[in-house]
N, C-alpha and C positions, 0 to 999 in steps of 0.2 A: 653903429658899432664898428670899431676898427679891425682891421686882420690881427694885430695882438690879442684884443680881448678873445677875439672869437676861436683863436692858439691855443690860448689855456684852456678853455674849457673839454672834458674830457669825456661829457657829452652831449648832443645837440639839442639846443632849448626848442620847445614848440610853444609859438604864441598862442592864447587863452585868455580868457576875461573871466572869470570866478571869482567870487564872493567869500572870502575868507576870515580865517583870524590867527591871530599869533596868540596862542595861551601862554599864560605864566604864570606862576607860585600861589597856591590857595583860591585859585578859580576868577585869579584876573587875565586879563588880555586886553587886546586890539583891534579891532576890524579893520580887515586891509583885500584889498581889490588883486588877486595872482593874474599878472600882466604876462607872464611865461614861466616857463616847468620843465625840469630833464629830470632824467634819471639819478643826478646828484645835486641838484638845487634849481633854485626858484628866483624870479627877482619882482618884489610886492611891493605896491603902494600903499603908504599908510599918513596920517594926518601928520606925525610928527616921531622920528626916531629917536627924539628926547624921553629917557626913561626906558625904553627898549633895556630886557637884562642882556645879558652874555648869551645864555640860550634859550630859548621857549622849544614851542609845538607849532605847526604849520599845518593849521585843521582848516579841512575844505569838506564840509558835513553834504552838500550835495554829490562828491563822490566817495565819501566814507574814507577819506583820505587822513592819515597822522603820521608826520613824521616831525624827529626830535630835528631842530636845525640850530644854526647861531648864524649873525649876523659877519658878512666877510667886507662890504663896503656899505655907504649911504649917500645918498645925493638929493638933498632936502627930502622929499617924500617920495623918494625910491631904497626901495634896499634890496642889495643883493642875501641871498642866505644860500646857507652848503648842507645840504642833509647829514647829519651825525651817523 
């Protein structure tokens, strides 16, 4: 990460490995692996952000975890998301 990226953000990610999924519209989703998590987003690996909508859910069901997010960058099977 470079001193820009790490500028913007407004606050600090802690690395994590948890087992997730991005929910969307009528009980579809994604399984995606949360590689790190702040208090304003997250940035998750998933097989393909082709298809990905505008916004889902970012559900991590081992710790009862829901928040609404949207996608801010993608880098093949990394996504950034920002908590809604």
């Amino acid at each position: 990460m470079n001193a820009q990226t790490s500028e913007r953000r407004a606050a600090p990610r802690h690395r994590v490995l948890k087992h997730g999924m991005l929910a969307f519209g009528g009980g579809g989703g994604v399984d995606c692996t949360v590689r790190n998590i702040s208090a304003n987003g997250a940035r998750v690996d998933i097989v393909s952000p082709i298809g990905l909508p505008q916004a889902f859910t970012l559900v991590i069901e081992t710790d009862q975890f829901l928040r609404r997010c949207h996608a801010v960058w993608n880098d093949a099977q990394r996504v950034g998301v920002v908590f809604d």
